[in-house]
PDB file of N, CA, C and O in Angstrom:
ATOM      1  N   UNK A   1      11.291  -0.999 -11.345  1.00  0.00           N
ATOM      2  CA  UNK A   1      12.129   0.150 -11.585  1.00  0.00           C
ATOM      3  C   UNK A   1      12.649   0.668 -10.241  1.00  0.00           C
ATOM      4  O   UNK A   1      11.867   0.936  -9.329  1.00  0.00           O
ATOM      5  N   UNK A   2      14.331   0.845 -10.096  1.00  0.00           N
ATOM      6  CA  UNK A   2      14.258   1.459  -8.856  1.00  0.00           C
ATOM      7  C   UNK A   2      14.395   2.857  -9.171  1.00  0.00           C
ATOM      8  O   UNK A   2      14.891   3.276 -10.216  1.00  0.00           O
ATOM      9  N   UNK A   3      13.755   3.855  -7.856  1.00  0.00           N
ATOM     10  CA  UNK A   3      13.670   5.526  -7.416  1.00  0.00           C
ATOM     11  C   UNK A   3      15.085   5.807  -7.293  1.00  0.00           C
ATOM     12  O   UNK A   3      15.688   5.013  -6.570  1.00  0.00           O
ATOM     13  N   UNK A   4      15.809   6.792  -7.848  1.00  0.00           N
ATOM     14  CA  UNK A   4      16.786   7.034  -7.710  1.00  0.00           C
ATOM     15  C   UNK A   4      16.562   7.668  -5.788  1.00  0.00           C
ATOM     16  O   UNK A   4      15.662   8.242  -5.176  1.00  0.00           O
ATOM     17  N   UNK A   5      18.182   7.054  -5.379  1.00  0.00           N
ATOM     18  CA  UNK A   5      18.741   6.916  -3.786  1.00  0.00           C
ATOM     19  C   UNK A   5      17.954   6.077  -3.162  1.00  0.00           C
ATOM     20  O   UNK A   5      18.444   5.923  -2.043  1.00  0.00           O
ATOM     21  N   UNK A   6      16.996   5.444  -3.269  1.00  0.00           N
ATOM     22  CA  UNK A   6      15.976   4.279  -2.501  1.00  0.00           C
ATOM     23  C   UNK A   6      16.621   2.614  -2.459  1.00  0.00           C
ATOM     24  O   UNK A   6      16.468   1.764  -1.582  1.00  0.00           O
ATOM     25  N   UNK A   7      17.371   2.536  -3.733  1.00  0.00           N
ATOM     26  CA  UNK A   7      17.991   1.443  -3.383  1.00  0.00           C
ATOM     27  C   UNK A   7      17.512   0.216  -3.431  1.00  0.00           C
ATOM     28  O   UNK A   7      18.121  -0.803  -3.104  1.00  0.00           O
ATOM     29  N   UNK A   8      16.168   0.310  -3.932  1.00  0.00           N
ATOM     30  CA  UNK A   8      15.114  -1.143  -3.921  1.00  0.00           C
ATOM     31  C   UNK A   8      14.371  -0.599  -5.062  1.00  0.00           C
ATOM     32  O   UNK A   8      14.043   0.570  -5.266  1.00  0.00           O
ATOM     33  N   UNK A   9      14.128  -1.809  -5.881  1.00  0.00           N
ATOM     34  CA  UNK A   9      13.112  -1.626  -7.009  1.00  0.00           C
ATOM     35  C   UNK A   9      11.602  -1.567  -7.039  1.00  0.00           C
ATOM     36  O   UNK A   9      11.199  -1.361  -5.894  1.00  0.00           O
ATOM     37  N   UNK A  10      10.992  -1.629  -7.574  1.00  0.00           N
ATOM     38  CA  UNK A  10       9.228  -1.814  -7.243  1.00  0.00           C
ATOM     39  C   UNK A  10       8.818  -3.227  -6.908  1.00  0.00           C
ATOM     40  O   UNK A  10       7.872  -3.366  -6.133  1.00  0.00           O
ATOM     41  N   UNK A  11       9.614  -4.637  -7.560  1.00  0.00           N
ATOM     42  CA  UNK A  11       9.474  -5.358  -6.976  1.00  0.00           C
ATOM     43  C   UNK A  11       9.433  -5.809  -5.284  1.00  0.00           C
ATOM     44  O   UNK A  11       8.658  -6.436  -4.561  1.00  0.00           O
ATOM     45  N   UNK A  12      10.998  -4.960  -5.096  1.00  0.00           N
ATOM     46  CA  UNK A  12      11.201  -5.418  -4.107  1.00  0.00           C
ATOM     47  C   UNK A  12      10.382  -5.020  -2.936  1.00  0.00           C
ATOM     48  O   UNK A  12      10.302  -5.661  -1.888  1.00  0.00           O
ATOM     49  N   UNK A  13       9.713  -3.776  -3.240  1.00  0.00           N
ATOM     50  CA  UNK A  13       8.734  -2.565  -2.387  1.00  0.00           C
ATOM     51  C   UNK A  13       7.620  -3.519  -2.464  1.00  0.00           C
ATOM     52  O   UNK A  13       7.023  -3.306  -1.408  1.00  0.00           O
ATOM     53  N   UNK A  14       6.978  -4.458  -3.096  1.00  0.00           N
ATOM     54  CA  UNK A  14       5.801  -4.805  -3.496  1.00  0.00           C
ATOM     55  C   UNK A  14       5.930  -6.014  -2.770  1.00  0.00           C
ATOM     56  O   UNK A  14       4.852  -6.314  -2.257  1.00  0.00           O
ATOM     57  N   UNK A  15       6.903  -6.881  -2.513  1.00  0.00           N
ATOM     58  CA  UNK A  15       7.529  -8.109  -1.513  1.00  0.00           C
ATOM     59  C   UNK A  15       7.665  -7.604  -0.366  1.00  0.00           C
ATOM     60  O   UNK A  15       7.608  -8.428   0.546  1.00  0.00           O
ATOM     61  N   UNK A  16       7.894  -6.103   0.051  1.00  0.00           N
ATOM     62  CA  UNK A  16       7.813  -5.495   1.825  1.00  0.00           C
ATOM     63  C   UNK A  16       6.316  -4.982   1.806  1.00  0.00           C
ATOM     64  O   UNK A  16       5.823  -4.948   2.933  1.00  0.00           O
ATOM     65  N   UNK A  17       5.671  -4.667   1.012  1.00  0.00           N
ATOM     66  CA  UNK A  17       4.368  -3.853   1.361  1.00  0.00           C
ATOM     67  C   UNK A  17       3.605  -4.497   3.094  1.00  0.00           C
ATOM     68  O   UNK A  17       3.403  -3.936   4.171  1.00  0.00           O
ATOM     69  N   UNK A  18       3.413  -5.690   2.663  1.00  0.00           N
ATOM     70  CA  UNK A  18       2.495  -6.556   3.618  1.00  0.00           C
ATOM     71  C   UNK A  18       3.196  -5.752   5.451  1.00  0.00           C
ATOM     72  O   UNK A  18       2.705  -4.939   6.235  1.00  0.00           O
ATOM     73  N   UNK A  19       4.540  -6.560   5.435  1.00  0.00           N
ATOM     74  CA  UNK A  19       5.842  -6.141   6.389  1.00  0.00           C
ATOM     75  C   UNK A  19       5.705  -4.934   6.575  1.00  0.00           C
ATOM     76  O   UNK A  19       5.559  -4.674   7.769  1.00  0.00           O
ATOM     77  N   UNK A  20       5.682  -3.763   5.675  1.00  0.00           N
ATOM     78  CA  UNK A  20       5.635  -2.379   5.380  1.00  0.00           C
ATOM     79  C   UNK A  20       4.187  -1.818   6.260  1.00  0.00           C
ATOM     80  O   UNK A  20       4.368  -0.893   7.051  1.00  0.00           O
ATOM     81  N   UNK A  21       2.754  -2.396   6.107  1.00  0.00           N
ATOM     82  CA  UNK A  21       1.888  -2.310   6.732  1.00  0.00           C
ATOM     83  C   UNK A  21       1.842  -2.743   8.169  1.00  0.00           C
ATOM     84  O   UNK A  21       1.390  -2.078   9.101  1.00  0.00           O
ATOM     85  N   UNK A  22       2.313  -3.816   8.223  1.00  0.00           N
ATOM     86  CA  UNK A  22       2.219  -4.281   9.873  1.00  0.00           C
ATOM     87  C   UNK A  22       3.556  -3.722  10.773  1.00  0.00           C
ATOM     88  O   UNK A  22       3.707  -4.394  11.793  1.00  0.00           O
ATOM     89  N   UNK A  23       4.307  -2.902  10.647  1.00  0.00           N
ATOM     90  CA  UNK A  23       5.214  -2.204  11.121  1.00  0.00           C
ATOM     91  C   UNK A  23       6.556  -3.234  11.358  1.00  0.00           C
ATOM     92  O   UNK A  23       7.270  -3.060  12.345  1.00  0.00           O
ATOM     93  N   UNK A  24       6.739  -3.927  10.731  1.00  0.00           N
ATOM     94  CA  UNK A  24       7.326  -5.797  10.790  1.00  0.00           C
ATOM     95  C   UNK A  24       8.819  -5.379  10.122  1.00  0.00           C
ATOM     96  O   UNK A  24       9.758  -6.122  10.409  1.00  0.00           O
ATOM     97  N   UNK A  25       9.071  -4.261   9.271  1.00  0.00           N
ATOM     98  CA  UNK A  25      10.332  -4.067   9.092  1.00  0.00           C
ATOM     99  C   UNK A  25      11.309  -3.248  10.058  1.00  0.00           C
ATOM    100  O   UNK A  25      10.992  -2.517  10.996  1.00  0.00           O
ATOM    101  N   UNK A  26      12.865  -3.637   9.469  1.00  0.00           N
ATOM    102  CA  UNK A  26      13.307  -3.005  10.221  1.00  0.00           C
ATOM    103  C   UNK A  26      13.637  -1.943   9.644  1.00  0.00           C
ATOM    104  O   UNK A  26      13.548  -1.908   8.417  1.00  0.00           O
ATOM    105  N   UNK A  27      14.165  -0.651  10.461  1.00  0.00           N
ATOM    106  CA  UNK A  27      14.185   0.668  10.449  1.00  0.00           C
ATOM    107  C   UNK A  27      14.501   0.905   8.876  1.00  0.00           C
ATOM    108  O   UNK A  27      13.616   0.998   8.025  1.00  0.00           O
ATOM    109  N   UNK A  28      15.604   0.973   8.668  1.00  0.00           N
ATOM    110  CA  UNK A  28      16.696   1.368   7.688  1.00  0.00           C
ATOM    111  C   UNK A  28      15.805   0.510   6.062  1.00  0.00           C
ATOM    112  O   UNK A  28      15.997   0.957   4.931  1.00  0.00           O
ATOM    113  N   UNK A  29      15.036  -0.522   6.300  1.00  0.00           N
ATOM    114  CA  UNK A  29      14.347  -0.915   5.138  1.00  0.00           C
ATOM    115  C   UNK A  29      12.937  -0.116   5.300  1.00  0.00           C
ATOM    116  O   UNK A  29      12.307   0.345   4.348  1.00  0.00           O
ATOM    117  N   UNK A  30      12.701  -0.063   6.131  1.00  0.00           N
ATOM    118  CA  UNK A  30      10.941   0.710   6.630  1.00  0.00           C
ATOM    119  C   UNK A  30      11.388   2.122   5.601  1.00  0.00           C
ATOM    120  O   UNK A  30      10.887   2.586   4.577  1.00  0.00           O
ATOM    121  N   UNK A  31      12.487   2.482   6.381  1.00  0.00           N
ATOM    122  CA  UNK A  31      13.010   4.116   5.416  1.00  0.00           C
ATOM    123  C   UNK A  31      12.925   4.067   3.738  1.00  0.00           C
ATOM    124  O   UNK A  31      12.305   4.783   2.951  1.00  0.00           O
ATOM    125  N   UNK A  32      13.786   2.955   3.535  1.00  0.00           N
ATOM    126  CA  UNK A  32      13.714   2.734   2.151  1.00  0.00           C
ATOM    127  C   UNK A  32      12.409   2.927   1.222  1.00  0.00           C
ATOM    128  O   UNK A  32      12.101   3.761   0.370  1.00  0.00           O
ATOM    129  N   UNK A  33      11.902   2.010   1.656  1.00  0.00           N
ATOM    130  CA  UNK A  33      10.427   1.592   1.334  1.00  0.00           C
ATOM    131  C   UNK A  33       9.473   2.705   1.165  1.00  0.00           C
ATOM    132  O   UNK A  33       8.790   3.191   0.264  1.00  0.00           O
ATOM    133  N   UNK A  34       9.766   2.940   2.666  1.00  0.00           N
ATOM    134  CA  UNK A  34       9.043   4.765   2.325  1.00  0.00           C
ATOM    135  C   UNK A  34       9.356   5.987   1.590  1.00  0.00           C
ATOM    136  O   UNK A  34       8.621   6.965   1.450  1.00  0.00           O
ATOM    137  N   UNK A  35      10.660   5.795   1.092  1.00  0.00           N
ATOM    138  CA  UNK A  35      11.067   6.822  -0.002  1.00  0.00           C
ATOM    139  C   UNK A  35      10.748   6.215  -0.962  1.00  0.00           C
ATOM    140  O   UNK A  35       9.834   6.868  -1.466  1.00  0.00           O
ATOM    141  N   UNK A  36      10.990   5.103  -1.713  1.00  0.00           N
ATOM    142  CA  UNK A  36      10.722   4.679  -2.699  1.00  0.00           C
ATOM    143  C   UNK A  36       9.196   4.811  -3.032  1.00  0.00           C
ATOM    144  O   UNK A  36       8.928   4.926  -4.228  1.00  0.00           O
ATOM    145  N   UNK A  37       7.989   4.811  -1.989  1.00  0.00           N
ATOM    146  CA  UNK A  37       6.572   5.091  -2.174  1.00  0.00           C
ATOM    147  C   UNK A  37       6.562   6.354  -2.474  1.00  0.00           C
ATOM    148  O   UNK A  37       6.060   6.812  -3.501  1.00  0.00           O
ATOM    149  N   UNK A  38       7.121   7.006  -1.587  1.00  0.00           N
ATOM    150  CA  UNK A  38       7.023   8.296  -1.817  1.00  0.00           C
ATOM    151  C   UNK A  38       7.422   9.139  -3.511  1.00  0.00           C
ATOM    152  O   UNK A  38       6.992  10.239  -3.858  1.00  0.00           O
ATOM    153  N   UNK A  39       8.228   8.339  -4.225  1.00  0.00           N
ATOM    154  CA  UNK A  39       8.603   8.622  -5.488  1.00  0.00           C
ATOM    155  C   UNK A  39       8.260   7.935  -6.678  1.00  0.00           C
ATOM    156  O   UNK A  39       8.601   8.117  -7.846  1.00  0.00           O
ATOM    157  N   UNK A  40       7.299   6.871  -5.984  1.00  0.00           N
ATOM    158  CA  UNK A  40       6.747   5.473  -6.750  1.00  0.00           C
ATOM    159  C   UNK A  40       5.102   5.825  -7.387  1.00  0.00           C
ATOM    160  O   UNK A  40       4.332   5.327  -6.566  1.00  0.00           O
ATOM    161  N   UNK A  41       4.542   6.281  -8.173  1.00  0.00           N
ATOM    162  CA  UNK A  41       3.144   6.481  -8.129  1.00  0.00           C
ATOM    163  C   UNK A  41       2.237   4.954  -8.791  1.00  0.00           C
ATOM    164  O   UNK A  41       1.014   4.823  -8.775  1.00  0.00           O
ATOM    165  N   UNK A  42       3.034   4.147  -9.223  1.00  0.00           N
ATOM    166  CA  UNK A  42       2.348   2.829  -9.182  1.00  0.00           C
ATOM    167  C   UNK A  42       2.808   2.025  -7.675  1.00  0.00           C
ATOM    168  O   UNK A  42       1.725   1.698  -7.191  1.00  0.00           O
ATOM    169  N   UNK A  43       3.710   1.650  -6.902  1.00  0.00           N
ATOM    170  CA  UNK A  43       3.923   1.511  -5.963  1.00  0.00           C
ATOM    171  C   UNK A  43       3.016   1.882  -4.546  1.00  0.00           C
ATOM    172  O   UNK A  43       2.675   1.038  -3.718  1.00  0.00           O
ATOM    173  N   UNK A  44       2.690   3.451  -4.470  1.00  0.00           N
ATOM    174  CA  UNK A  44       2.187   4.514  -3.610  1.00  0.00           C
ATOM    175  C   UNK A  44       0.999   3.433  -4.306  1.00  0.00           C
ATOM    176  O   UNK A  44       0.515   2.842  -3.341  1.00  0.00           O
ATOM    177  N   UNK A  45       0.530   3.082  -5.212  1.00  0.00           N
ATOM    178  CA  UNK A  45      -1.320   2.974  -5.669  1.00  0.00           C
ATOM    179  C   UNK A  45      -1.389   1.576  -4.987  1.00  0.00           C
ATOM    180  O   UNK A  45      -2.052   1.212  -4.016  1.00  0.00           O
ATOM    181  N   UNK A  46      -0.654   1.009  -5.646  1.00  0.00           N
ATOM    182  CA  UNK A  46      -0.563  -0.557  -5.272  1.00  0.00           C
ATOM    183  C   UNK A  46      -0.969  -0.708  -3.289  1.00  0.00           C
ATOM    184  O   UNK A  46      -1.807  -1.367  -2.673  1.00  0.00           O
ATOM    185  N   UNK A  47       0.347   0.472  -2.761  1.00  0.00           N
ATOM    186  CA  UNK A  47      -0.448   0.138  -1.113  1.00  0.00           C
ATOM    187  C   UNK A  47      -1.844   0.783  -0.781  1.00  0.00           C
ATOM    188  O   UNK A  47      -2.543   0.362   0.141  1.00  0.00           O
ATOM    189  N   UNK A  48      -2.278   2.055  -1.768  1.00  0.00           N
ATOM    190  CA  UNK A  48      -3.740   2.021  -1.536  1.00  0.00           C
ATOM    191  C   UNK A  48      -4.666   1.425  -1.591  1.00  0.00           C
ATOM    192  O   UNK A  48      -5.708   1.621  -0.964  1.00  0.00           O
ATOM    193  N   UNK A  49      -4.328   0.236  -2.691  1.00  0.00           N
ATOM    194  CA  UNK A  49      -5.259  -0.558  -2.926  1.00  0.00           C
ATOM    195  C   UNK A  49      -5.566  -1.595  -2.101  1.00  0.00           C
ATOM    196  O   UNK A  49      -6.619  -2.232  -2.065  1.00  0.00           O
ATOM    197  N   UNK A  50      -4.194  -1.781  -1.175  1.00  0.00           N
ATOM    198  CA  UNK A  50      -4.327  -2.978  -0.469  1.00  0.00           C
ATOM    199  C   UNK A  50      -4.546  -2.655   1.266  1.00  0.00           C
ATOM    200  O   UNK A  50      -4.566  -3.445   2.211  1.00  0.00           O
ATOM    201  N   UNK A  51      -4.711  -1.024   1.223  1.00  0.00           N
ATOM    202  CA  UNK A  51      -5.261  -0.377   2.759  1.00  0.00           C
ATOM    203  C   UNK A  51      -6.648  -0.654   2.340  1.00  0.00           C
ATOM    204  O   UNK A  51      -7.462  -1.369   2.924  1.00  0.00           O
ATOM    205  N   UNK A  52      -6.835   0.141   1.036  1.00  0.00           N
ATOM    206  CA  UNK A  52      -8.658   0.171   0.622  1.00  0.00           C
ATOM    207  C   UNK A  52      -9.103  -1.221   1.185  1.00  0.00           C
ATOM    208  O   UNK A  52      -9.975  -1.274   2.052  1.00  0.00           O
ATOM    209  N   UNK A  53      -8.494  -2.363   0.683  1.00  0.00           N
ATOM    210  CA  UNK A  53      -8.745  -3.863   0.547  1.00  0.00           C
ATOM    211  C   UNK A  53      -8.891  -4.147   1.960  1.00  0.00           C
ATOM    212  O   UNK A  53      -9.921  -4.682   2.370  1.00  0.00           O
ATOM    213  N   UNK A  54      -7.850  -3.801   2.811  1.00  0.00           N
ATOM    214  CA  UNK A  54      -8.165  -3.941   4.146  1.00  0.00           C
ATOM    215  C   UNK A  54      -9.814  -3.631   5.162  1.00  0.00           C
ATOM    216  O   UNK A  54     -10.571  -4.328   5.837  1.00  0.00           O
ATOM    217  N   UNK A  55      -9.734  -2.229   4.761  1.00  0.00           N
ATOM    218  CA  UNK A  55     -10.508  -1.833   5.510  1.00  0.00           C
ATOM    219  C   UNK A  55     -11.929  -2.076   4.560  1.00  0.00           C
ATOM    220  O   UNK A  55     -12.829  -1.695   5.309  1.00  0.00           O
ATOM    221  N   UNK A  56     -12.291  -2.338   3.815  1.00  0.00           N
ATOM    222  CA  UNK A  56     -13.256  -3.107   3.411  1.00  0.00           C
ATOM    223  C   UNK A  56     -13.576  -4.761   3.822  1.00  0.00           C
ATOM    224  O   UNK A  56     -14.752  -5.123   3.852  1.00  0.00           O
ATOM    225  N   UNK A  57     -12.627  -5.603   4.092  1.00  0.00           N
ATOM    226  CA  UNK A  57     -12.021  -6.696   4.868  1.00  0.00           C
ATOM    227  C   UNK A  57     -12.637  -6.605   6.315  1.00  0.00           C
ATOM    228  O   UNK A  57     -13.325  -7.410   6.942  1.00  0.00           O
ATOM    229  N   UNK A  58     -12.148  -5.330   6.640  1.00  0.00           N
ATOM    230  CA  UNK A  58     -12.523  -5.038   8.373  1.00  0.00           C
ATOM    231  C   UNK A  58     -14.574  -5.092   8.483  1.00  0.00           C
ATOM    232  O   UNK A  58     -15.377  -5.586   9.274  1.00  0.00           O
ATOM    233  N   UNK A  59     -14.656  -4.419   7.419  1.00  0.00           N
ATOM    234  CA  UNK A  59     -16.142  -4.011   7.618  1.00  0.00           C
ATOM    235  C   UNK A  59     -17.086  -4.946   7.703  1.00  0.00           C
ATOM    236  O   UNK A  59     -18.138  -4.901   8.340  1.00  0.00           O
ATOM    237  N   UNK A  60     -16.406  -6.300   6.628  1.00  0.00           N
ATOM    238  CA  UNK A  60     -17.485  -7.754   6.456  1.00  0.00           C
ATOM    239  C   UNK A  60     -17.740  -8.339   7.732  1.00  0.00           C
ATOM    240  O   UNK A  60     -18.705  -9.076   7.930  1.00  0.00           O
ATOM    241  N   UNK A  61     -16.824  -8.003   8.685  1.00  0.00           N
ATOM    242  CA  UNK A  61     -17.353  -8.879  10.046  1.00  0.00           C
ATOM    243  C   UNK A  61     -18.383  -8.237  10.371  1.00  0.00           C
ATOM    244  O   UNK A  61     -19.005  -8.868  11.225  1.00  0.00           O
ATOM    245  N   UNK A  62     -19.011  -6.995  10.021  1.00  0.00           N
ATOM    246  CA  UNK A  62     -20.127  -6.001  11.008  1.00  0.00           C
ATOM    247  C   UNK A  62     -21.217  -6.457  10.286  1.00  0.00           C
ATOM    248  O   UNK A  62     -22.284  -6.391  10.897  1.00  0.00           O
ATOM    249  N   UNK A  63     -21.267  -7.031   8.827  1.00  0.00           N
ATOM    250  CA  UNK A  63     -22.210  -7.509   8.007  1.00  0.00           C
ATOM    251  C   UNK A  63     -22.265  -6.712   6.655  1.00  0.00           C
ATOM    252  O   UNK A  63     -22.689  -7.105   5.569  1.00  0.00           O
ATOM    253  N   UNK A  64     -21.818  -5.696   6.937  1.00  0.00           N
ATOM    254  CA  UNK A  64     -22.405  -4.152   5.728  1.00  0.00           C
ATOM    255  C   UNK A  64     -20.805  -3.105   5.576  1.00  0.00           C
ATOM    256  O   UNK A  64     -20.056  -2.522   6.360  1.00  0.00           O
ATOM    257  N   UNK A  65     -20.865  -3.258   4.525  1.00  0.00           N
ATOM    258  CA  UNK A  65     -19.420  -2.153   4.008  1.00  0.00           C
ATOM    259  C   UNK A  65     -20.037  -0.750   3.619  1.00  0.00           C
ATOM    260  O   UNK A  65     -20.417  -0.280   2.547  1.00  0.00           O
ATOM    261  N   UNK A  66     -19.990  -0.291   4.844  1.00  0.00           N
ATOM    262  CA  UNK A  66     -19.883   1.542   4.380  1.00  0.00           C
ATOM    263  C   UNK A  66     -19.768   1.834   2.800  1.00  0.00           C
ATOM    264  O   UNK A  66     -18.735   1.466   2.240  1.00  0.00           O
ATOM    265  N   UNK A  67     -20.927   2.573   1.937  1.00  0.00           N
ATOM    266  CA  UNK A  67     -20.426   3.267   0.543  1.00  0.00           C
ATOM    267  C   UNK A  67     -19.349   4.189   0.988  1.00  0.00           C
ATOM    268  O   UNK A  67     -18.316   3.581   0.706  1.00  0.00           O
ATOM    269  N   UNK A  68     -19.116   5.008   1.378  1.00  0.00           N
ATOM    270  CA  UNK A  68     -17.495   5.404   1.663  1.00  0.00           C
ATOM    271  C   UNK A  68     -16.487   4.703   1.561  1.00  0.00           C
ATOM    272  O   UNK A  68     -15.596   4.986   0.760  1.00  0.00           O
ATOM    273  N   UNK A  69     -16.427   3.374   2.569  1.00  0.00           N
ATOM    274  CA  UNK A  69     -15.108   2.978   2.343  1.00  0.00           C
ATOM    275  C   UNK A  69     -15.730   1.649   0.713  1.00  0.00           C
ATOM    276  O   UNK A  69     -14.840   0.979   0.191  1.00  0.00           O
ATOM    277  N   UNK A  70     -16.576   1.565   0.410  1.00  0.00           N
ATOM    278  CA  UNK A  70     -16.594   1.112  -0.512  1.00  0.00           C
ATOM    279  C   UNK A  70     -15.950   1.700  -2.021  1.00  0.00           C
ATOM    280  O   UNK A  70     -15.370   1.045  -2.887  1.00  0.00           O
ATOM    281  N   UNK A  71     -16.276   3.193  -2.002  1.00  0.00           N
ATOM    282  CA  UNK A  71     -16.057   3.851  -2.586  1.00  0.00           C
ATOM    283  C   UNK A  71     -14.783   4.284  -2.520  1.00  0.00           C
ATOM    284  O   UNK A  71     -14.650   5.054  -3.471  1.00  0.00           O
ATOM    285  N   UNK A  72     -13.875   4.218  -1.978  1.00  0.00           N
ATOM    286  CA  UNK A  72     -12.517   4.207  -1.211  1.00  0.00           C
ATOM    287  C   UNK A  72     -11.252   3.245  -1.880  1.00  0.00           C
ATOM    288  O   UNK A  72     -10.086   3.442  -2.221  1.00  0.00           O
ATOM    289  N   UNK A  73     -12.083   2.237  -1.858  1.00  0.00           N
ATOM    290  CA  UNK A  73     -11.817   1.078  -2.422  1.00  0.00           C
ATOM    291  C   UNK A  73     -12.265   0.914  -4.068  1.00  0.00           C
ATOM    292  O   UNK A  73     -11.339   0.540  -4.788  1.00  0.00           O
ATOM    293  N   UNK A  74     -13.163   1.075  -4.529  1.00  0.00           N
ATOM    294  CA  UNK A  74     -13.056   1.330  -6.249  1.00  0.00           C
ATOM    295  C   UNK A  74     -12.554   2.444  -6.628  1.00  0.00           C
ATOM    296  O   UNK A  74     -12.730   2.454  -7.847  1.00  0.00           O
ATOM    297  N   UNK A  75     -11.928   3.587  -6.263  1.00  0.00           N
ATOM    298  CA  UNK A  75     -11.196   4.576  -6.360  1.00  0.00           C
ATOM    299  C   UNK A  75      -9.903   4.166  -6.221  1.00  0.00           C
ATOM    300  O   UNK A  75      -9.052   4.898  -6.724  1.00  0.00           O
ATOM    301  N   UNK A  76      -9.643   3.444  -5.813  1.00  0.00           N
ATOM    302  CA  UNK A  76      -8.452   2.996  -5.647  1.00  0.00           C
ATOM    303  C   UNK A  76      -7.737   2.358  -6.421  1.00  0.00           C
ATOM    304  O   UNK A  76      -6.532   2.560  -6.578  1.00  0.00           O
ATOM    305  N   UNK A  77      -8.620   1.247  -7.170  1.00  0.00           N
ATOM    306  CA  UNK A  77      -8.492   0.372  -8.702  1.00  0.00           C
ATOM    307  C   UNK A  77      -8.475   1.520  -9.607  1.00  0.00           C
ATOM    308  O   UNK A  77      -7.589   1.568 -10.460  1.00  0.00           O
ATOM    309  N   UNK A  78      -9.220   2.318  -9.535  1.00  0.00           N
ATOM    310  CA  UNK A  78      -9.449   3.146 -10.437  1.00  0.00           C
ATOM    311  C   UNK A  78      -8.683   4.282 -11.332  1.00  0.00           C
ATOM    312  O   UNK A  78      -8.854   4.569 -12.517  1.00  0.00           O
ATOM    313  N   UNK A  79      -7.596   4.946 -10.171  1.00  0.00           N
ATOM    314  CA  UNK A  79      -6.630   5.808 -10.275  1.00  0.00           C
ATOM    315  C   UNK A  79      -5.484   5.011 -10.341  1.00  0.00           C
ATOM    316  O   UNK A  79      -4.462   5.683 -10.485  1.00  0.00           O
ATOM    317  N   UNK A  80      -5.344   4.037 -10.296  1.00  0.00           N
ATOM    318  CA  UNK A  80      -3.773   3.203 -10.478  1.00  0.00           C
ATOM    319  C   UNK A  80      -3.576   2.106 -11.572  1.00  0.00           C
ATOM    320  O   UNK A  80      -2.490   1.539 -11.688  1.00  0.00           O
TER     321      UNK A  80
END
């Protein structure tokens, strides 16, 4: 579905997310993207889920995932 004035659909937001995270777009799509999250509440969930995913990701190298960010992360499935 596209956000009215965003100009990109949820697909297309969901094909930049990754780009969208690593600062890899350029300006004028970075903008997009970010309005469209901003008006997107499956979109907006979808990149929580995949920050949650991250930083649970980060933690396996230390051996042990924080219940916080564990919890961070099933909250995240949870509300979207």
């Amino acid at each position: 579905m596209e956000r009215a004035g965003t100009g990109l659909g949820c697909d297309d937001v969901l094909e930049s997310l990754t780009d969208y995270l690593e600062e890899a777009l350029p300006a004028g799509r970075r903008r997009r993207v970010a309005d469209h999250l901003g008006a997107c509440p499956a979109c907006s969930g979808c990149l929580g889920q995949i920050r949650a995913t991250i930083a649970v990701l980060g933690c396996l190298r230390h051996g042990v995932v924080p219940a916080p960010v564990l919890n961070a992360l099933w909250e995240s499935f949870l509300t979207s």
